[in-house]
C-alpha positions in Angstrom: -112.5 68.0 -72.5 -115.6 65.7 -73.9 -115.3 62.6 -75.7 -116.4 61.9 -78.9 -118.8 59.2 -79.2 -119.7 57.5 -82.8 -121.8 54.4 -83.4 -119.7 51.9 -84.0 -120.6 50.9 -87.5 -119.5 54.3 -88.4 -116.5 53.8 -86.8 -115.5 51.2 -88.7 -116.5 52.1 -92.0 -114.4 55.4 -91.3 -111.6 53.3 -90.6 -111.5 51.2 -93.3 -111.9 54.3 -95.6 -108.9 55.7 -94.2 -106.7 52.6 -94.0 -107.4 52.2 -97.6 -106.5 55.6 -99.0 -103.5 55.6 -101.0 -101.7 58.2 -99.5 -97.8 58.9 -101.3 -96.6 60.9 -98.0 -95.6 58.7 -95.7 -96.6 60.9 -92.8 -100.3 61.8 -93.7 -100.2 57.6 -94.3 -98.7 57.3 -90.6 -101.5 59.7 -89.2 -104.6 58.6 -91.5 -103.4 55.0 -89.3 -103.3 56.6 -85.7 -106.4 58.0 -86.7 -107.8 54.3 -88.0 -106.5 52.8 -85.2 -108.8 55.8 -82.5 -111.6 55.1 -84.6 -111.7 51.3 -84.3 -111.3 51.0 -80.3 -113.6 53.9 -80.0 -116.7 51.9 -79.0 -117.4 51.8 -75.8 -120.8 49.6 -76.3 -119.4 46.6 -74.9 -117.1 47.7 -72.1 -117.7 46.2 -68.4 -119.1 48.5 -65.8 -115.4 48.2 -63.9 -113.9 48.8 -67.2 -115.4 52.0 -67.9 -114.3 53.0 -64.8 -110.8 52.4 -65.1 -111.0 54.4 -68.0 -113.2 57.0 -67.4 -110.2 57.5 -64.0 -107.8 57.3 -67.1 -109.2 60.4 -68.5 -110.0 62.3 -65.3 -106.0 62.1 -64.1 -105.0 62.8 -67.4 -107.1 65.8 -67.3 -106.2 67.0 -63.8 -102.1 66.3 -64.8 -102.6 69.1 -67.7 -100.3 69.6 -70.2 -101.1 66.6 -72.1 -103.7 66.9 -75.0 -105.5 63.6 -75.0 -108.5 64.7 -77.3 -106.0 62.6 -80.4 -105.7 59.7 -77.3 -107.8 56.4 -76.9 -107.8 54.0 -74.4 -109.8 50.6 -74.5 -110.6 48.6 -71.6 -110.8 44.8 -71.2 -110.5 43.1 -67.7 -108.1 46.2 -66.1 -106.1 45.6 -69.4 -105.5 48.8 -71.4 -104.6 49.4 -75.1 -103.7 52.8 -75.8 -103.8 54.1 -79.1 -103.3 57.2 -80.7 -100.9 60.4 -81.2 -99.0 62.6 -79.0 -96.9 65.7 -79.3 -93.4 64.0 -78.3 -91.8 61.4 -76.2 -92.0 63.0 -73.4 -96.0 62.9 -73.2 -95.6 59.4 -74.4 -93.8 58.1 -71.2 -96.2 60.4 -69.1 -99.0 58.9 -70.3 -97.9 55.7 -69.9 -96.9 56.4 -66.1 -100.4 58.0 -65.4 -102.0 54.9 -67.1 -99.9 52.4 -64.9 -100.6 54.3 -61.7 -105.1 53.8 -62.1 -106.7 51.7 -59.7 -107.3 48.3 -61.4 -104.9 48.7 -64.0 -103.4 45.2 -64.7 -101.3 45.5 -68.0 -100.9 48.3 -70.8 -100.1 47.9 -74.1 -98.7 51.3 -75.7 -99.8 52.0 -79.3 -99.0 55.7 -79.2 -97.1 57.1 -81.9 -95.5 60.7 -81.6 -93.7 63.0 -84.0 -89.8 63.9 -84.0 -89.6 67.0 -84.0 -86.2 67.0 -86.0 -87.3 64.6 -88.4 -90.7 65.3 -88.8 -91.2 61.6 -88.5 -93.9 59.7 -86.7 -92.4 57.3 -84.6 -93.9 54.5 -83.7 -94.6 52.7 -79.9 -91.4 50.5 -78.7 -94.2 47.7 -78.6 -95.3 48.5 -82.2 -91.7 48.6 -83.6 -90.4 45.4 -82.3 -90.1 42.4 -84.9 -92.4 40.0 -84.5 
């Protein structure tokens, strides 16, 4: 699996488009977001040399764990913290994530942005981080 690489002007004009679409269903709103959300941590142009490592491990143990998609997945890198951001197929693959994320060399703190859908519901749910007041 490759990574998608944008310039990150782009990126954030594409975000801004889609955060300002006025979108009725609150789904397509939810994803157009998670989407957002991808786009604006996608730059890479900044990142420390030990940060880029941490996350390039990120992807290479999520890619030899299989079973999880993480081509809809970002993570960003700051001083071994990680934001993930992004959409995955159920809760499951959420806390998997998560674990494989916690368990990379140099990996201080994570902060989970991932939203999934229910599959009952059709709702997308939201990170417990994300859905806590305040």
């Amino acid at each position: 699996m490759s990574d998608v690489r944008l310039d990150a002007k782009v990126a954030r004009a594409i975000a801004r488009v889609l955060r300002m679409d006025d979108v009725d269903l609150p789904m397509l709103r939810a994803f157009h977001g998670v989407l957002a959300d991808i786009l604006m941590t996608a730059s890479e142009a900044d990142e420390a040399p030990a940060d880029g490592q941490i996350r390039r491990a990120i992807r290479a143990q999520l890619d030899s764990e299989g079973g999880i998609s993480n081509a809809l997945i970002n993570f960003a890198v700051k001083d071994g913290q990680v934001e993930i951001r992004g959409a995955v197929a159920s809760e499951h693959d959420r806390e998997t994530v998560l674990a494989i994320v916690r368990t990379v060399y140099g990996v201080k703190e994570v902060h989970d942005h991932l939203v999934w859908m229910d599959r009952a519901t059709h709702v997308f749910m939201p990170s417990p981080e994300d859905s806590c007041p305040g």
